[in-house]
C-alpha positions in Angstrom: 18.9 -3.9 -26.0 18.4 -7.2 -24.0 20.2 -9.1 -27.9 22.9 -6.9 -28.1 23.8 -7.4 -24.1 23.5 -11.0 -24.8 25.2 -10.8 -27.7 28.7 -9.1 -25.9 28.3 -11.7 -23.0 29.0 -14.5 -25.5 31.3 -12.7 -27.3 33.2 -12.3 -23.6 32.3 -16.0 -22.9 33.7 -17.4 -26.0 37.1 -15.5 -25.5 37.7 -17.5 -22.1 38.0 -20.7 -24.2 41.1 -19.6 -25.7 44.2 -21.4 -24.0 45.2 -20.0 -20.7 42.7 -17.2 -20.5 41.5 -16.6 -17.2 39.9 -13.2 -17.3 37.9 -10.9 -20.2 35.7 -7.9 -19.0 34.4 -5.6 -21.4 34.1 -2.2 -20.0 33.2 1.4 -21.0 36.2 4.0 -21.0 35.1 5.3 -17.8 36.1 1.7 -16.0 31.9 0.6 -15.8 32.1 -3.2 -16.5 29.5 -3.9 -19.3 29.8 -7.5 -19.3 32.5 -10.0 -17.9 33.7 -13.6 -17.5 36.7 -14.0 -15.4 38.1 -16.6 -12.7 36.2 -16.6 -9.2 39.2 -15.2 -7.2 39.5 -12.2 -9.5 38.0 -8.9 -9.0 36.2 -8.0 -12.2 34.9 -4.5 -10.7 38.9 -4.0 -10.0 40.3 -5.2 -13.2 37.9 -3.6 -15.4 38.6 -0.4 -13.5 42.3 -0.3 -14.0 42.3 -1.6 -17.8 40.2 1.4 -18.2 42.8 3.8 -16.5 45.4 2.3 -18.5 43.9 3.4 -21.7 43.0 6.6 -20.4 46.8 6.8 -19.2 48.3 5.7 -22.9 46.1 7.7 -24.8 46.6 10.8 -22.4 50.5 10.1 -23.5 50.2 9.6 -27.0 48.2 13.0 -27.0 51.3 15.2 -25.6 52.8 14.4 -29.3 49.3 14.5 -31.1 48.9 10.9 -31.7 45.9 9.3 -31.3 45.0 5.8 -30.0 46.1 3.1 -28.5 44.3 0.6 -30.5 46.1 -1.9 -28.0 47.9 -1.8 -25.0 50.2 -5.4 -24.1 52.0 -5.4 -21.0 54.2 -8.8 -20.7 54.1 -9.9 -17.1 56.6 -12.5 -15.7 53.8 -14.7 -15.8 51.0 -13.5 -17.7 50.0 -11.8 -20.8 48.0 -8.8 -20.5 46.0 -6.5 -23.4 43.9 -3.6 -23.2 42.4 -3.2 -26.8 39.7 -0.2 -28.5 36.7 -1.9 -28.9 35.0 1.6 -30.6 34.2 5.0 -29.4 32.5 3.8 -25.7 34.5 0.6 -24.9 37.6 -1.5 -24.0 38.2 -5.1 -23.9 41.1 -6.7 -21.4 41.9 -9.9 -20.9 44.0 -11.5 -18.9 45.8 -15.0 -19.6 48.5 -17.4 -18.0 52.2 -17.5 -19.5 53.9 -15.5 -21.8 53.2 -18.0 -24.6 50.8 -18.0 -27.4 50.7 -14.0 -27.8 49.5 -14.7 -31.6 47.0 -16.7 -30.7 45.4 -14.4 -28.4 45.9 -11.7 -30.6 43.6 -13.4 -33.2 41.1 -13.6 -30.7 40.9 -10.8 -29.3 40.6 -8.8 -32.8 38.0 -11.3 -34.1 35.7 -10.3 -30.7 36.7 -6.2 -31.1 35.3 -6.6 -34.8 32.0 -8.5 -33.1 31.7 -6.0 -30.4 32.1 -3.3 -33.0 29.2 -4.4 -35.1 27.1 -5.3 -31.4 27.4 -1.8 -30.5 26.9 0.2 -33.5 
């Protein structure tokens, strides 16, 4: 257990190198933070916690039509990017990064780390 925890905390680690990111928390659906590397000023506890809720709320949503998912959530702030995305049955990863720019690039990312967190966890 102790590889695959250390294994998701580099996964986490390595996606706060991409330009601009300043948070990524990996957290179970309930909004438990599994493992996390964000900016000092930021509440990980908090941020986890609502990415979670924000799932739960989309996929509450997309169930009133009988649709399944979200596989990702993005939510353009006038500053920031934000994305919520299905990391498998028990977890979400959210991350957090500054401007509005580079929304490929992060994409790329993030899907490259769901596919390592997939294979960590199963």
């Amino acid at each position: 257990m102790v590889a695959k925890a250390e294994q998701l905390e580099r996964i986490v680690r390595e996606l706060r190198q991409l330009p601009n990111v300043i948070g990524a928390v990996l957290v179970s659906r309930g909004g438990i933070v599994i493992t996390a590397s964000a900016t000092e000023e930021a509440h990980t506890e908090t941020f986890a916690a609502m990415g979670a809720t924000m799932s739960g709320a989309a996929s509450a949503a997309l169930s009133e039509f009988n649709k399944q998912g979200p596989e990702r959530i993005m939510v353009e702030g006038r500053d920031c990017l934000l994305m919520t995305t299905d990391a498998g049955p028990k977890a979400i990863l959210v991350v957090l990064k500054e401007g509005r720019e580079g929304m490929e690039q992060l994409m790329s990312g993030v899907e490259v780390a769901v596919r390592l967190i997939r294979e960590t966890l199963s």
